[in-house]
N, C-alpha and C positions, 0 to 999 in steps of 0.2 A: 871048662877053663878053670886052673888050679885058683884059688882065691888068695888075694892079698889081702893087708890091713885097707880095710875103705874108709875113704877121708873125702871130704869136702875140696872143694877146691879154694877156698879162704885161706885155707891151711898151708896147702901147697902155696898161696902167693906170698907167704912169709918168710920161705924159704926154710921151712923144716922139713923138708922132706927131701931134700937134694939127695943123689943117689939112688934113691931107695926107691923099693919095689913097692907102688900100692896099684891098689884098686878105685876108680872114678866110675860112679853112677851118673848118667844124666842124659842132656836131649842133644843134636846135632844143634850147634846153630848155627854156620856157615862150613862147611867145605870146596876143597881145589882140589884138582890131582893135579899132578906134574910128572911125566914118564911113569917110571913104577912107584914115585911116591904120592899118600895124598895126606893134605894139611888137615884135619878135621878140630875144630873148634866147637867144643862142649861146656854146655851150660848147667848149672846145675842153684839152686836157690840163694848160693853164696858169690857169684861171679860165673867168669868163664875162663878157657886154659886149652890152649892148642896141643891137642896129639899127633903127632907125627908117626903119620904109619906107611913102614916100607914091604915093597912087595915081598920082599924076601928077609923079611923081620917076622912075617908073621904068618899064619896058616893062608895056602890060598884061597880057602873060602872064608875066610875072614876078611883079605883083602877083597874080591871080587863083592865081599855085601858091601863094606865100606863104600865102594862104586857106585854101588844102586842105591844108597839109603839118604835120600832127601833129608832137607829140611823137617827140622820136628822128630825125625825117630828117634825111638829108646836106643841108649847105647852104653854098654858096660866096656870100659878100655881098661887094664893091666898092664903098666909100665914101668920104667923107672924114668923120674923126675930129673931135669935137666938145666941148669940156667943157663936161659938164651935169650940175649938184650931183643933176638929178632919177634920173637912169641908177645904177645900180647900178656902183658903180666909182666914181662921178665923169665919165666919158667914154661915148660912143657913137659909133657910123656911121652919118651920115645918108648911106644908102643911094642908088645911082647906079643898081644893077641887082643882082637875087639869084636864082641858079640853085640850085632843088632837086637834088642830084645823085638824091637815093633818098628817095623817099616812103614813109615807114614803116609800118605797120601801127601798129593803136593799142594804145601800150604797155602790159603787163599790171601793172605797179606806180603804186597811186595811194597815199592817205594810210591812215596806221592799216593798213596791213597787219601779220600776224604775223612773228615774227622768225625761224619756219621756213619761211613762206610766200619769205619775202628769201633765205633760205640755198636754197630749191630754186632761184630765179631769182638765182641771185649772180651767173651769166655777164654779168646785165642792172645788178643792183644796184651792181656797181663801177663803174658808170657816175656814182654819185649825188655829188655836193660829198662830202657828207661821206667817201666812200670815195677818193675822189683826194687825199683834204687828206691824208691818211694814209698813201697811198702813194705820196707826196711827199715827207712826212718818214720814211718807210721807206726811202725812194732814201739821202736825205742822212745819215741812221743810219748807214747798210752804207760808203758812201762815207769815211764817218770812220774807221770800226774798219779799215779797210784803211790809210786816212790815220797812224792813230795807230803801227799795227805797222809800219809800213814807215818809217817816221819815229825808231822806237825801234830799227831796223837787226834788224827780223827779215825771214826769210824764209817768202812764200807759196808753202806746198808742197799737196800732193792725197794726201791716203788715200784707198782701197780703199772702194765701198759696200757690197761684197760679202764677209765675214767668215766665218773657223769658228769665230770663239768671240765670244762676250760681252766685253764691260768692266763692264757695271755691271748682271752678273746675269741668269741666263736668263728671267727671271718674266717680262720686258717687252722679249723677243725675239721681231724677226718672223722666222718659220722660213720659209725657201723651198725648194726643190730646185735644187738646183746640177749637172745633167747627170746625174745619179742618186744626188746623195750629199745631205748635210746641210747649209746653209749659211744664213746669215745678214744683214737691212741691218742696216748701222751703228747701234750707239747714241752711239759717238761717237767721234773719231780716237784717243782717250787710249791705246791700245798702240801705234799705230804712230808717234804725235809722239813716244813715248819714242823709238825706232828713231830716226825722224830728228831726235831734238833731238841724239843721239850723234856724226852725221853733218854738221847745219848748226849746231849751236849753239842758235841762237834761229829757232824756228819759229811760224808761226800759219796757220790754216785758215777758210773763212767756208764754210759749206757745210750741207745736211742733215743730219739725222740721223732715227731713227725710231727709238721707245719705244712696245712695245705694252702702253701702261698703259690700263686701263679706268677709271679717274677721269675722270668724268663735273662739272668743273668751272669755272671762268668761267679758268682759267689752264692747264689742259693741253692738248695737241694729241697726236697720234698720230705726226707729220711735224711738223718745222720745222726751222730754219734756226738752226746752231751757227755763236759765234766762238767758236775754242779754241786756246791758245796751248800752248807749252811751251820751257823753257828750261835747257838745259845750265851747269853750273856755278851754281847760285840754289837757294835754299831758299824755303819759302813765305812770309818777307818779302818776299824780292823781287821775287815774280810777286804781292801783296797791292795791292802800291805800282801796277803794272800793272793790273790790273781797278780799283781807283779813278781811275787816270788814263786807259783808256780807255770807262769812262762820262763820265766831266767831259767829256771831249774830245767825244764822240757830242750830250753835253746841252748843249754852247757852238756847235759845229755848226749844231743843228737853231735854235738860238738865233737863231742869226744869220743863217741862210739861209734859213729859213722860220717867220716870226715872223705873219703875218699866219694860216700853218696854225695853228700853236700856239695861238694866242687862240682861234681858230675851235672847237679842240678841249677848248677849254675849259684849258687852261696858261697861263701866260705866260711871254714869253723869261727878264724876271727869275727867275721859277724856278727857268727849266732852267740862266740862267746862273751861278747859285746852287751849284751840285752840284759844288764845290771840294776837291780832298783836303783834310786825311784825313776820312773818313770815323770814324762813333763805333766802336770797338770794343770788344767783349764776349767772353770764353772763354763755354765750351758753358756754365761751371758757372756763371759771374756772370748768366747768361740765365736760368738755372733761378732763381735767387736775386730776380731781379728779379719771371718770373714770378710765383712763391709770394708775394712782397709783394702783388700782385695779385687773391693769390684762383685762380690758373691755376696746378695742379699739372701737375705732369710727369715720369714715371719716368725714374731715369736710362739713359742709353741708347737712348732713344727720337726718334724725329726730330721737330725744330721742322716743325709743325702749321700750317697757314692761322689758326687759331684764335689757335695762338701767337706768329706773326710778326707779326699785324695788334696785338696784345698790346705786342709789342718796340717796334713801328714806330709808335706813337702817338705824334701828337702831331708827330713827324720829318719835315723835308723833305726829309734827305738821306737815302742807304742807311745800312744798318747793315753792319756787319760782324761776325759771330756765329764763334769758331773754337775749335779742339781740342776736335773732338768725342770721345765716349764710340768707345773701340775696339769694340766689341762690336757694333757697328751700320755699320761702315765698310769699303767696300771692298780688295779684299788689296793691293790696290799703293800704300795709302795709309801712309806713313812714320810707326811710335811717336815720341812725344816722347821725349827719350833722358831728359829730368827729371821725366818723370811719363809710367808705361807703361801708364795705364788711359786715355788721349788719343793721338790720331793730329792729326800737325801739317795739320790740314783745315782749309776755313773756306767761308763761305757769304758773297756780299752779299746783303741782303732789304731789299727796296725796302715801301713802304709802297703807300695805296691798294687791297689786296686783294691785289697782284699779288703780291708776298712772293720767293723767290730767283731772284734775277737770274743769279748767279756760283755757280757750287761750284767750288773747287780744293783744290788738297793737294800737299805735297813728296811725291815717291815713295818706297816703301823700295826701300832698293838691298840688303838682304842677300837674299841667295839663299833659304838656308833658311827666312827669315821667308816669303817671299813662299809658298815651295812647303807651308809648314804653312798658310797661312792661306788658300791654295786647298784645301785637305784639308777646313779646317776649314768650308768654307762650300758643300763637294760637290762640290768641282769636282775634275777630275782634273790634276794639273799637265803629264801627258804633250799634254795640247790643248792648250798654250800653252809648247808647247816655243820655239820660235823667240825669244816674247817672252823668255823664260827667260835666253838665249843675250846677253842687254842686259847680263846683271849676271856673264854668265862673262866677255866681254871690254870693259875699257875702261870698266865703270861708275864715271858719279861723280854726286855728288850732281845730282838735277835736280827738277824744280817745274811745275807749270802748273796749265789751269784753263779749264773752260768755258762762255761765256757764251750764254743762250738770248735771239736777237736778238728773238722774237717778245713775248718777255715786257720787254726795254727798250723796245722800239716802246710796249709796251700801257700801262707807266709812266708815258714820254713824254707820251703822247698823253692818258692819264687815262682810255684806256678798258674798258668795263665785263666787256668780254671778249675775249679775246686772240684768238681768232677771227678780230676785225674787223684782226689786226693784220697777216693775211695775205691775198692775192687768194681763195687756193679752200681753206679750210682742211679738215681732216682730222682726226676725230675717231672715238670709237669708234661712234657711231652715225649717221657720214656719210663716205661718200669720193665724192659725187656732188653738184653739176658737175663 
């Protein structure tokens, strides 16, 4: 088959290519015949785009594989481009000649399947529109967060997946063997960004992380994908202003580069272009206060609830901002208020739609002894996190950050119903299979 210029089908729906003779790689995704014509609708990583192939347009053994070649087969079609309001797009190929590369077998997902049934075939299922619209705007998501830190004059550095100790508590540590001793994945960079926020200043990270939580719910994963910043010389104003400017930025993004996903997903650009600092802010205590107007008690000390954040977030299109949590519930590296010592200058963003914290950060404490009592006090030994220790014998000064779970801005974004869908092969406590 002679070769044309190959082009995406993106391209084609913009209308450059009217006329003209290309070439389209891609899979069958639905076809129809009709006397000697058949409709064949091709997908390819950018959309799909109906080719119309006639019996006597094209070789007969071209036409007769058309016939045969199910759902899912490889198929290279040669045409020229055509606008026709009736084609999905607007445009088609009326077809010159089309070679099946692979004749598929007939694929195992039709309609009304279960949504375990899809999670065992997910190798097959991220095949479907709705799964590429998503992870299309998961490209352009991750592409911002790197856009916005690097734009803000940080730098991307790499921690360690391999740890001896926790950051945020043994409960939801995966334990491995490390050559015959004890060791640990990541829950997240936050002791070694302190390390190098000492050394570069202004650092950030896009990367895994694992939390072995057993919550069993439409927002947590076991594995996913951390942006975590941290910054030298700042308090947790300054890294606040940060996490609101790098979702506005992520949500003007996907705005603007993938507006036809958006809709599809049920958003719109206006929306996401919407999501403007500042964000509304609340202390722990004003949230409790709001709650209790509500009818939704809450002890003090206790952490905001799915219950309680869909509570805060009503009615909101933007995040919220929820901070100075209750000490008594917070991690040891997390900085007292010097003006009220029963809060740690902490904060949370909780996005609305069910999906609830997007952000958690906090200024760090830099005193020594705080930090080595409140490992005492939460069982841990401070001789295992000697080295981190060594932060605050030389050189310490005030520092900040904060880490954002990408899978749960994607699941915001997108308005979907569980954060599952927001990664290719997710990972939960009751699957790690595809």
């Amino acid at each position: 088959m002679a070769r044309g210029p190959m082009v995406v089908i993106a391209e084609i729906l913009k209308g450059a290519y009217v006329g003209r003779e290309v070439e389209l790689r891609g899979w069958i995704y639905r076809t129809r015949t009709m006397g000697g014509k058949a409709f064949v609708v091709v997908r390819d990583d950018t959309g799909i785009l109906q080719a119309a192939v006639s019996k006597d347009g094209v070789p007969a053994e071209s036409f007769e594989a058309v016939e045969r070649a199910l759902i899912e087969s490889a198929v290279v079609v040669r045409g020229t481009v055509v606008a026709d309001k009736r084609a999905p797009g607007g445009y088609e190929i009326r077809a010159a000649d089309v070679k099946i590369v692979h004749f598929a077998e007939k694929f195992p997902i039709q309609e009304d399947l279960s949504e375990e049934f899809l999670l065992d075939v997910r190798h097959l299922w991220i095949r479907s529109q709705r799964m590429t619209q998503i992870f299309r705007v998961r490209h352009t998501a991750f592409a911002a967060v790197h856009e916005y830190f690097r734009d803000q004059g940080f730098w991307e550095v790499h921690p360690p997946m391999i740890t001896p100790a926790g950051s945020e508590g043994g409960s939801t540590l995966f334990e491995i063997e490390y050559f015959g001793r004890k060791a640990y994945l990541t829950q997240s960079w936050q002791l070694y960004a302190e390390a190098l926020a000492l050394s570069m200043s202004k650092v950030y990270y896009v990367g895994p992380s694992f939390r072995a939580e057993k919550s069993r719910t439409s927002r947590h994963l076991t594995e996913y994908w951390h942006a975590e910043m941290e910054q030298a010389w700042a308090g947790m104003e300054d890294v606040l202003k940060h996490a609101e400017g790098v979702i506005s930025h992520a949500c003007r993004r996907v705005a603007e580069e993938r507006p036809d996903d958006v809709i599809a997903l049920g958003r719109t650009p206006e929306f996401l272009k919407a999501v403007t600092p500042p964000f509304e802010r609340l202390t722990y205590r004003e949230a409790m206060d709001i709650l209790t107007a509500k009818g939704v008690g809450i002890e003090w000390g206790k952490d905001l609830r799915t219950f309680e954040e869909r509570a805060l977030t009503e009615g909101r299109t933007k995040p919220i901002i929820v901070s100075h949590y209750p000490r008594v519930s917070q991690a040891f590296y997390k900085a007292r208020d010097p003006t009220d010592p029963e809060v740690v200058l902490a904060f949370d963003v909780i996005a609305g739609d069910g999906v609830g914290e997007i952000v958690g950060g906090s200024e760090r404490e830099t005193d020594l002894a705080t930090i080595e009592a409140s490992l005492r006090a939460q069982g841990e030994d401070p001789k295992a996190y000697a080295w981190y220790l060594d932060l605050r014998r030389y050189g310490s000064v005030q520092h900040a950050g904060f880490g954002m779970g990408m899978e749960r801005l994607i699941q915001w974004i997108c308005k979907l119903e569980h954060i599952r869908d927001a990664v290719p092969f997710p990972r939960t406590p009751a699957r790690f299979h595809p």
